[in-house]
N, C-alpha and C positions, 0 to 999 in steps of 0.2 A: 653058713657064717664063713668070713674071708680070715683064713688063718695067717697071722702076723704081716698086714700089711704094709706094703712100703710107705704110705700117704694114707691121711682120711682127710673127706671132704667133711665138711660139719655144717649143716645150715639150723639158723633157728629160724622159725616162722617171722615172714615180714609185717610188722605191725602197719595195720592202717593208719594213714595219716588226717584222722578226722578228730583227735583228740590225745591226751596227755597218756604215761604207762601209768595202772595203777599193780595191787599186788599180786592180782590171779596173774596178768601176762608176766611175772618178774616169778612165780611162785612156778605157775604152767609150763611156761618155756625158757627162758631168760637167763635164773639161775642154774637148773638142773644142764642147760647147753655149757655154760662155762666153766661149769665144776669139770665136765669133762672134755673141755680143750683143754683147760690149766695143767688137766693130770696129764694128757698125753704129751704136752712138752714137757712137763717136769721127766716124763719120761725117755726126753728127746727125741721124739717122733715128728715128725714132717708132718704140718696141722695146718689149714686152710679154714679159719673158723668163720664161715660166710652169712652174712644179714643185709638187708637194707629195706628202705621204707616203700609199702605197696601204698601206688598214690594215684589210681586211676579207679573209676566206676562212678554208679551215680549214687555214692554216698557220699562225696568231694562234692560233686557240681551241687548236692542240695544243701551243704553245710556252707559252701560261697554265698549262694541264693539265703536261705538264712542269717548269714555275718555281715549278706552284702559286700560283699569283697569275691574277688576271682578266685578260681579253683587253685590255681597256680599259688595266689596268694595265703591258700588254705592249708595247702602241703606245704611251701615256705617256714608257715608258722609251727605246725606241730612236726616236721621234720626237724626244727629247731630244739625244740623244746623235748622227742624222745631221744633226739642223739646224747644230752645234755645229761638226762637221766642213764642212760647206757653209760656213759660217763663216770657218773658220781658213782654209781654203784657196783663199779672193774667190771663193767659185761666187757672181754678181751677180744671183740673182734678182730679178726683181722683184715674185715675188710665191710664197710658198713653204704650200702648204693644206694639209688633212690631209682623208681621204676620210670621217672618222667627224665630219667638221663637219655645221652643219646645213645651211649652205646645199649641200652636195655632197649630202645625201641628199634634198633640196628637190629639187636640180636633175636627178640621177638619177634619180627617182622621174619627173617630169614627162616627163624623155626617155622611159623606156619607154612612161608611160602614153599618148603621145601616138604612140609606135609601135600601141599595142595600140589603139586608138581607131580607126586610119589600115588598120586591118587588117594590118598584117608583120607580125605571127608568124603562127605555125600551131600549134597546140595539140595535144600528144599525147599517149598512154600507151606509155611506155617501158622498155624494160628497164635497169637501170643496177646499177652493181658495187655489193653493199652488204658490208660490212666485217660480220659478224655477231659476233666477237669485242669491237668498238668499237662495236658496237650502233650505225652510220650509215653512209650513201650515201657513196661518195669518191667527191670531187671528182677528175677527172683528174689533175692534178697527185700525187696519192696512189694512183695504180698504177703499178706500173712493169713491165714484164715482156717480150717476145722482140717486134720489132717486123717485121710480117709482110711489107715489102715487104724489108729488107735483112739480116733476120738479129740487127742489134743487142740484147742481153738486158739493155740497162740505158735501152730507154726508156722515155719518159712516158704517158700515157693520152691526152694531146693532140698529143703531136710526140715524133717522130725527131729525137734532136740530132744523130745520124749523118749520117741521110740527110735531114734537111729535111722527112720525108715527114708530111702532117695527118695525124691519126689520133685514133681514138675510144676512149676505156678498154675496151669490148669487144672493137676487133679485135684487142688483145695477143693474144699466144700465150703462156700459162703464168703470166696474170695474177697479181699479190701485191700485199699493201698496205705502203704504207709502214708506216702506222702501228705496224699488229700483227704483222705479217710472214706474216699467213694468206692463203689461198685466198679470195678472194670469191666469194660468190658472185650469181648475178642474181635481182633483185627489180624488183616492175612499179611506177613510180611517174608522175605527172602532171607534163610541165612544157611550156616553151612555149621555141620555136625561131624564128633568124631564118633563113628560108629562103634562102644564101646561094647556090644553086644558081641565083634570078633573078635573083641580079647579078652574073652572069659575061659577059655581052653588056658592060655597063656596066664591070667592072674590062677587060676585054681590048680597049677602046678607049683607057680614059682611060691604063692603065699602060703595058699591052703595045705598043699603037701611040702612045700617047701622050707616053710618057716611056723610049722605048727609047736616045734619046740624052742625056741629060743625068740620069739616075740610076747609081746606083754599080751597077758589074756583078753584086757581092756578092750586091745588093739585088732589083735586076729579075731574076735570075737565078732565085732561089727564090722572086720571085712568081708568076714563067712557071711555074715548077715544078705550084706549087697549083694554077694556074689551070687547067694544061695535064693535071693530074689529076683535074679533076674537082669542086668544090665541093659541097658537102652542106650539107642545115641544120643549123644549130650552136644547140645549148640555149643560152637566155641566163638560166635558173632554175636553180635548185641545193637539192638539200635541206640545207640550212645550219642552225647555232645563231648564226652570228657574221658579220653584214652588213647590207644594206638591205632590207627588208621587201619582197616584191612586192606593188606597189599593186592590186593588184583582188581581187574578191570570190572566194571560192574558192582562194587561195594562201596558206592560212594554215601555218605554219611552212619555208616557203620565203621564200630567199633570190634578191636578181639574184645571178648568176654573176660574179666578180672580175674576170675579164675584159668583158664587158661595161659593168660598174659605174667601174670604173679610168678609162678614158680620157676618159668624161666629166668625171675627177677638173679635166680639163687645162680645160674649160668651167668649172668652180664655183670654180678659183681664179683664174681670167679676173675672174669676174664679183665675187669678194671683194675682185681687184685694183682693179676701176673704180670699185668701191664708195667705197672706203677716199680713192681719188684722186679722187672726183668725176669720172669720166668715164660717157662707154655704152662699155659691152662688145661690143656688138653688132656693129660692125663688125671687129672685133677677131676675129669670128667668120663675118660672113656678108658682107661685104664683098668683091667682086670686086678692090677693087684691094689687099688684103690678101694679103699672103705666108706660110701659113704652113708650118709646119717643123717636123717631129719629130726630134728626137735620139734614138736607141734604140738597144741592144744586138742584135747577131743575132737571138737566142732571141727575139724580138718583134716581128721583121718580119714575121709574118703578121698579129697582131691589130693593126699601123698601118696595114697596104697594103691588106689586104684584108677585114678583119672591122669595123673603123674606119669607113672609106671607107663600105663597104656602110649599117654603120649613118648616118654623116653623108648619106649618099643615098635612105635610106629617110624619114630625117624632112624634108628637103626644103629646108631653108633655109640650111645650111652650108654655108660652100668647106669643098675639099679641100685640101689637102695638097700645095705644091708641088715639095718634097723630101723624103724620109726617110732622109738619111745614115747609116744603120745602119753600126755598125763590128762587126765579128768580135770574137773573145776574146780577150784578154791571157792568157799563163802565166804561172809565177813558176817559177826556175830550174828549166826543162824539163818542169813537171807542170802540170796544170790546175787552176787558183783552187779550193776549194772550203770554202765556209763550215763546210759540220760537220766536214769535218777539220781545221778551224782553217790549211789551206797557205793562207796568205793575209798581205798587209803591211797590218794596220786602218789607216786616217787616224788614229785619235787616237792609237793608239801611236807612230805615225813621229814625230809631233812629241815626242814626248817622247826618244826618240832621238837627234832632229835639229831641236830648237828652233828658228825663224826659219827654217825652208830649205822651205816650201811649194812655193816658186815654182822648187828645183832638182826635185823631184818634177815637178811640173806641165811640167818642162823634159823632164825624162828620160823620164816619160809620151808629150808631142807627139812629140818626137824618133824615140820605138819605136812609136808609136799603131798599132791592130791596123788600117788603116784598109780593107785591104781582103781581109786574110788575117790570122789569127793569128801573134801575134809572141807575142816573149820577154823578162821583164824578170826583167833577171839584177841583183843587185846590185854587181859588177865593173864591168858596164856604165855602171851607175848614177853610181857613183864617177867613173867614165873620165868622163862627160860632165860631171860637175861638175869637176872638174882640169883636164881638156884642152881644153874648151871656153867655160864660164860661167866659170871664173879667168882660163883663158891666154888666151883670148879676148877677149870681154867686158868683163867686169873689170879685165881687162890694160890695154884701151884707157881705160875710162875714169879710173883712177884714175893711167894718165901725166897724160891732158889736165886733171885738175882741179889735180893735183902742179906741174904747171907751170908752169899758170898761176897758182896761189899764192906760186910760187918766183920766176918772174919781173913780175908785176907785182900782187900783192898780192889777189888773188882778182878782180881787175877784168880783162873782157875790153877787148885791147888795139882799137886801132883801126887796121881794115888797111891795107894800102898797094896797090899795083896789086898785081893780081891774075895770078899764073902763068899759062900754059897746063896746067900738075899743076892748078895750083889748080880751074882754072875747070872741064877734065874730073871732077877730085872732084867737085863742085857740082852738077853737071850728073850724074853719075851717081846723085849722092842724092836730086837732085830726083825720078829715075823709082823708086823703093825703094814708095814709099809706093802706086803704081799696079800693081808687081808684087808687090807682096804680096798687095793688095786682090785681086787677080784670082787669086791660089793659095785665097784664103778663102772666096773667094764660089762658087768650086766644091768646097767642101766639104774642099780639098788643105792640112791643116794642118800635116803634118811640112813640107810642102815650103815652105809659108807663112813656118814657125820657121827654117827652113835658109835664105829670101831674108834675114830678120831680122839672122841670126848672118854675112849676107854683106855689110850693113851698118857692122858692126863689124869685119868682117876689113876693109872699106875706110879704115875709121880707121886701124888698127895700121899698113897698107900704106903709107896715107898719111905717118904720123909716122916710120914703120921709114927709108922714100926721102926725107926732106928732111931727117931727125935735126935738131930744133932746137936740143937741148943742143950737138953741134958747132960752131952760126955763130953763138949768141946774144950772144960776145963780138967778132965782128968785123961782125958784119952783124943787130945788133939789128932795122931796121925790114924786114927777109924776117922774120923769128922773129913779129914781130906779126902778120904776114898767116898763117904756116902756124899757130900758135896761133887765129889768128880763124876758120878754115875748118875745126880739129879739134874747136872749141868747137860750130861750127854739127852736125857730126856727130851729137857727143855729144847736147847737144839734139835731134835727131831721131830718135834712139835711146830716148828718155825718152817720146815718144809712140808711137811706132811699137813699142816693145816691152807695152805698155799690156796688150793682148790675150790674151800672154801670158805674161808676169811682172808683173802687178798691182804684186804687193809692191817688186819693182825698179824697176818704174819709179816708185813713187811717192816710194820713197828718193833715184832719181837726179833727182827732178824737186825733191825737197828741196837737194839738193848744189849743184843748179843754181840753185835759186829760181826757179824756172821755173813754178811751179803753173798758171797762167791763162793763161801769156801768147799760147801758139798752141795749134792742134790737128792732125790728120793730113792737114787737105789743104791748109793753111800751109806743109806741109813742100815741095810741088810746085811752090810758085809764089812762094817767100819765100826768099834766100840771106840775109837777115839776122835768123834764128829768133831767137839771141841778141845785141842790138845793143852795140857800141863801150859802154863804159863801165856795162855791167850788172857789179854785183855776185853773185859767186857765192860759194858755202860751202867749208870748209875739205874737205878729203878724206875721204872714208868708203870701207873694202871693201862693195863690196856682195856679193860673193862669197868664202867660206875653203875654202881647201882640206880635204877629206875625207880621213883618214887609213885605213889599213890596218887599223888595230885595230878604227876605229867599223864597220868592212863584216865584218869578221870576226865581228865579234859576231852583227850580222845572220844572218849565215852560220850559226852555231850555234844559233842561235835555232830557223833554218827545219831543221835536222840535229835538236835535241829534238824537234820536231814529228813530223818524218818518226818518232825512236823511239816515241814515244807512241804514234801512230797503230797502228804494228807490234803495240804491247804491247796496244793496245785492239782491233786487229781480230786476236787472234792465235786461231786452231781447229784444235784439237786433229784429228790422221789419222784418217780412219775406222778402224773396227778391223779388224783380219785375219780370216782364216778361223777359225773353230773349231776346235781342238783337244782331245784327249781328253788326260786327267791320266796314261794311258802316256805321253803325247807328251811334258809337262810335266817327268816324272819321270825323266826322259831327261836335262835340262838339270842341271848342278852349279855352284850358285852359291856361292863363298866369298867371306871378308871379307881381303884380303891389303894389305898395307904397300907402297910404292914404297923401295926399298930403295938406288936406285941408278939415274942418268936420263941419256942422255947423246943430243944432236941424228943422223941416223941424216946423213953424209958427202954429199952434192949430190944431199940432197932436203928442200925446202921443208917437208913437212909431217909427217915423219918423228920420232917419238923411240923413240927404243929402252931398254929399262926393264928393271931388275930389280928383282923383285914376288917378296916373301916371301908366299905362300899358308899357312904353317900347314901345309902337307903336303910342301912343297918350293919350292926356290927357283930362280922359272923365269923366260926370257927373252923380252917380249913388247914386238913392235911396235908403235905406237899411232901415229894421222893427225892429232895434236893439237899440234904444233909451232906451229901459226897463233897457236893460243890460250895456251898456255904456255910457259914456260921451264923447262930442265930443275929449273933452281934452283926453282921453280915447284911441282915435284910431287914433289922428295923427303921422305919422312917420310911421306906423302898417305896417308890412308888408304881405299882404293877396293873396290869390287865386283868381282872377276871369275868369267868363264865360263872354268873352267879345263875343262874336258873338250871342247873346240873343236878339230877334226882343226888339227894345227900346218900352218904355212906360210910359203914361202920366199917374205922380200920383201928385196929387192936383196941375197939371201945370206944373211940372215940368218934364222934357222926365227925361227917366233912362237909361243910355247906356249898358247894362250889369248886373251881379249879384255877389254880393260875396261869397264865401261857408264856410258856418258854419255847427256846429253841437252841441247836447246836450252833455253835462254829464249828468251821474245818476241820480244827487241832482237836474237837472231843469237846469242848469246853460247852456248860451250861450255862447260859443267858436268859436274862428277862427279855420279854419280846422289846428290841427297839431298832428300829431298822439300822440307825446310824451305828451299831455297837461294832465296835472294831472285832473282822475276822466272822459277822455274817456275810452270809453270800445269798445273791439273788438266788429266787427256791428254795432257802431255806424254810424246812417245813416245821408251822406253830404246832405247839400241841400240850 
C-alpha cells in the first residue's frame, strides 16, 4: 500500500453504451467510487476521478442492426442518456470520455503499437467460433454454452459467472451464439495475443504475496483462482466491423479486442482531463508516489488484476494499481438484475418516481452495498430506510436544531455558557466522527463508513432527547443557549461529513445553515466552535419526506408487470407426444356442452362440481378450476368436453367426463378457444 500519496488516480468501470444505468451499476461501482473522491477532496487531496463510456465491440454493431440505426448512432444515444443519469445522481467526475474520441483511438493505438514494436505479442493462426448464419467471428462474449470446469449451461465464451473459471469460446461444451441462436462452427483466422502465461511470476508476487492483506477477500480470491489455474495468452485482436483499427500492416478488417481497448479508455480521459485543465497527465500515471484505484464490478476482476496489470507491465512505464475494491452484484427483489428482461430500477425512471430523492437511493444503495457478497435490494427496504432512518433520524435531528433555534432566538446561534460534562463528552465524541469514518473509507468499508455517519446524528437526537431544551428554556434560559450551541455545532458537522454521501443533503443543509465555505472535514477534529456565537442561520427546511405505502407499491407492480411480460415473451410451447394412429384419435368423443349448474365441491380448494348439458345427456363433472373461477363464473359457459372418459370418484362424487382448458403465458386458466387473449400457438389442451 502507497503511504500518503501525493495524487490518486480514481477510475470507475466504463459503462457500455448499449443501454440506460440501472441500480446494480450505480450500487456496484458508481456510488461506492464517488463516496470516495468526495472524501479525498474534502480532505484536500489532489483527485483525478476518471470515467467515460466503452463504446466499441460487437454488442453496439448488433444493438444498431436491431434499432436499425448506426452503431455511432447507438453510443450517441445512450452516452446521452448515462452522462445525464451520472448527472442527476452527483457521480463527481472529473473527467467523463467516450472510447469512440479521437484522442482514445490515438492513445490505444500507440499502446498496442508500442507493445507490438517491444515484441509482447505472439502472432498466430487460430481457430475461432464463426456464426455462419451471421456471416461473422464471435466475440466471446456472444457464445454461451455448458462450462467445462463446473457444469454451468449459461456461460460466456470468456468466464464462468458460476464458477469464476477463464475460459475460451472453444472450450464450451455445446457452444451457441447469441446472436443467431445457431451452432458455430470453427474457422482458421490470424490474430495476435498477449502472452499472459509470462506474467504469472510477476502477478503472484505483486498480488498473491503482495497484496494478500489489504485487498478484499472477494477480490484476491478469484485472482488466486486464475492465477493458481493457470494463464494462457489471450487474443487482444478481433475480427470486428465496429472498434479501433489494428495498427500494423497485415490487419486489415481487424479490430483491438474491447477488452483490451476499454481500460486504456481510463489513460485517454486522463489525458483529455489534463489537457482541458492545463496539467501533465503523466504522473497521474507513472508516478510512484500516485495512488491509483479501480472501482469495478465482480464480472471485471480479471481484466483489472490481471489482464490490466500484465498489459501496464509489458509497456513498462505505468504504476499499477493499489486497490481494485471490486464489489459483487446487487439483486432486485430476490432475482438477478438483468438488462434484456428489463428486471431492473433505471436511474432516470426513479427520478421521475421520486423527484429530489437521489441521495435516499444513494442511501439505501451504501446502506445494502453488495460489498463483499451479493445482497438484495428490496423496495420495502428501501422505504424502511428512508422513514426509519433518513427522517427519524437524520432529519429528525436536524430540523429540531434549526426549529429551535428559529423559535428561541431568531435564527442566530446563541452564545454558550460554561460548558457541561454532557456537553464537553458530546464535543469530544464529535471531534473523533470525522477520523472514524476516514478510516471505514480509506479501507474501501462504505456501509460501515454511512452507519459511523448515521451514528453522528443519533448523537444529536441523544444529545437534545437527555437535556430536552423545550423543558428549562423558561426557567433556565442561559443552559438552553449552551445545549442549542453544542447541537448547532453537530448539525454543522453533519453538513460536511455527510458530503461524501448525500451530496444533495448536505448541500441543502449547508444552505439552512449558511455555512457554504466556512470549514471543511478536518475543522471538524480540532475546532468546537464550527458555527460561531452570533452566526446567522436559515429558516427550517425537511430535508427528508416520508415515503408512503402507495409510492412502493407501485414500484412493486411495476416489477410484477415485468415478471408477466417476461412469462408472456419467454413462453414455449411442450414438446409433442408420441405419435398416434387415427384408430387412436377416433377413440376420443368430443362434444360441445353448456355448464348448466356450478357449485364449489365442500373442503377442497380447487374443486367445482358442474352440471354440463352434452346434447346427449345431462352429466355430473368434477373440474380443478375453483383457483380460477367462480361458480358464478361458469354458469351458462359454453365448453368442450371429453365425454367418453372412464368416470371417477373424487371425494364421492363420480365424474362423468372432462373439460378442456388450457394456459396462457401469464399462468392464467382458460376454456379452450383459440381466439382467447394471451393463448399462444402450442398451447397445450388438457
Amino acid at each position: 500500500m502507497i503511504q500518503d500519496p501525493k495524487r490518486y488516480t480514481i477510475t470507475a468501470a466504463l459503462p457500455y453504451t448499449n443501454g440506460p444505468i440501472h441500480i446494480g451499476h450505480l450500487a456496484g461501482v458508481y456510488v461506492p467510487s464517488d463516496i470516495y473522491a468526495r472524501f479525498l477532496r474534502l480532505q484536500g487531496r489532489d483527485v483525478a476521478f476518471i470515467c467515460g463510456s466503452d463504446e466499441h465491440g460487437v454488442a453496439i454493431s448488433m444493438k444498431a442492426k436491431k434499432e436499425g440505426i448506426t452503431p455511432q448512432q447507438v453510443i450517441d444515444k445512450y452516452d446521452g442518456i448515462i452522462r445525464k443519469s451520472f448527472l442527476d445522481f452527483g457521480i463527481s467526475f472529473d473527467n467523463y470520455s467516450r472510447t469512440s474520441s479521437e484522442i482514445h483511438h490515438k492513445t490505444a493505438s500507440e499502446f498496442f503499437r508500442k507493445l507490438y514494436d517491444d515484441g509482447k505479442f505472439i502472432e498466430e493462426t487460430t481457430e475461432q467460433l464463426y456464426d455462419e448464419k451471421a456471416n461473422q467471428f464471435l466475440a466471446d462474449r456472444f457464445v454461451t454454452g455448458t462450462c467445462p470446469k463446473c457444469g454451468n449451461e449459461e456461460a460466456y465464451g470468456d468466464q464462468c459467472e458460476k464458477c469464476g473459471s477463464s475460459l475460451n469460446a472453444t472450450d464450451l461444451i455445446n457452444p451457441k451464439s447469441t446472436i443467431t441462436g445457431t451452432k458455430p462452427i470453427l474457422r482458421s483466422t490470424n490474430h495476435w495475443f498477449l502472452p499472459l502465461n509470462e506474467y504469472s511470476d510477476f502477478l503472484q508476487k505483486w498480488i498473491i504475496d503482495g497484496h494478500k492483506n489489504d485487498w478484499k477477500p472477494n477480490v484476491y480470491g478469484q485472482v488466486k483462482s486464475w492465477i493458481d489455474g493457470g494463464l494462457e495468452p489471450r487474443a487482444v485482436t478481433r475480427d470486428l466491423d465496429w472498434g479501433i483499427d489494428v495498427p500494423v500492416e497485415g490487419a486489415e478488417g481487424k479490430k483491438l479486442y474491447v477488452w483490451f481497448d476499454a481500460p486504456i479508455g481510463y489513460i485517454s480521459s486522463t489525458k483529455e482531463w489534463a489537457a482541458r485543465e492545463g496539467k501533465d497527465w503523466e504522473p497521474y500515471w507513472k508516478s510512484q508516489d500516485t495512488k491509483l484505484v479501480h472501482f469495478i464490478g465482480k464480472d471485471n476482476i480479471v481484466f483489472h488484476c490481471v489482464i490490466f496489470p500484465a498489459m501496464l507491465k509489458a509497456e513498462g512505464s505505468y504504476i499499477l494499481p493499489d486497490n481494485v475494491p471490486a464489489n459483487e452484484f446487487l439483486n432486485l427483489e430476490g432475482n438477478k438484475l438483468s438488462t434484456s428482461k428489463n428486471w431492473a430500477v433505471w436511474l432516470h425512471e426513479y427520478l421521475l418516481d421520486f423527484p429530489e430523492k437521489q441521495d435516499v437511493l444513494r442511501y439505501a444503495l451504501t446502506a445494502n452495498a453488495p460489498e463483499t457478497k451479493d445482497n438484495d435490494f428490496t423496495w420495502k427496504d428501501f422505504q424502511a430506510r428512508n422513514n426509519n432512518e433518513l427522517v427519524a433520524i437524520f432529519g429528525n435531528f436536524i430540523n429540531r436544531v434549526v426549529v429551535l433555534t428559529n423559535k428561541y432566538y431568531n435564527g442566530v446561534i446563541p452564545q454558550p455558557n460554561a460548558l457541561s460534562e454532557v456537553d464537553e463528552a458530546t464535543l469530544t465524541e464529535l471531534k473523533a466522527y470525522p477520523a472514524v469514518i476516514a478510516s471505514s473509507v480509506e479501507r474501501y468499508r462504505f456501509r460501515e463508513a454511512l452507519g459511523e455517519l448515521m451514528n453522528v446524528a443519533r448523537l444529536g437526537n441523544k444529545y437534545l432527547a437527555d437535556e430536552e431544551p423545550w423543558k428549562i428554556i423558561k426557567e433556565n434560559p442561559e443552559r438552553v443557549q449552551t445545549q442549542m450551541y453544542v447541537a448547532l455545532q453537530i448539525a454543522a458537522a453533519l453538513s460536511v461529513l455527510a458530503e461524501p454521501f448525500l451530496p444533495f443533503t448536505a448541500a441543502k443543509l449547508k444552505n439552512i445553515l449558511k455555512s457554504e465555505n466556512d470549514f471543511g472535514w478536518n475543522e471538524i477534529s480540532n475546532n468546537s466552535d464550527l458555527l460561531p456565537a452570533g452566526h446567522q442561520i436559515g429558516e427550517a427546511e425537511l430535508l427528508f419526506a416520508k415515503i408512503e405505502d402507495e409510492e412502493i407499491q407501485k414500484q412493486i407492480d411495476k416489477l410484477e408487470a415485468t415478471k408477466v411480460a417476461n412469462q408472456v415473451e419467454n413462453a414455449k410451447a411442450e414438446p409433442q407426444k408420441d405419435i398416434i394412429t387415427f384408430e387412436d384419435f377416433a377413440k376420443v368423443d368430443l362434444r360441445i356442452g353448456t355448464i348448466i349448474e356450478a357449485e364449489k365441491m365442500p373442503k377442497a380448494n380447487k374443486l367445482l362440481v358442474l352440471k354440463v348439458d352434452t346434447g346427449i345427456d345431462v352429466r355430473t363433472i368434477v373440474s380443478g378450476i375453483a383457483e380460477h373461477f367462480t361458480p358464478e363464473d361458469v354458469i351458462g359457459k359454453r365448453v368442450t368436453v371429453l365425454v367418453n372418459l372412464a368416470p371417477r370418484a373424487l371425494r364421492g362424487v363420480e365424474s362423468e367426463g372432462m373439460l378442456l382448458l388450457t394456459n396462457t403465458a401469464e399462468g392464467k386458466l382458460v376454456f379452450v378457444n383459440p381466439d382467447a387473449e394471451g393463448v399462444i400457438n402450442g398451447a397445450m389442451i388438457s
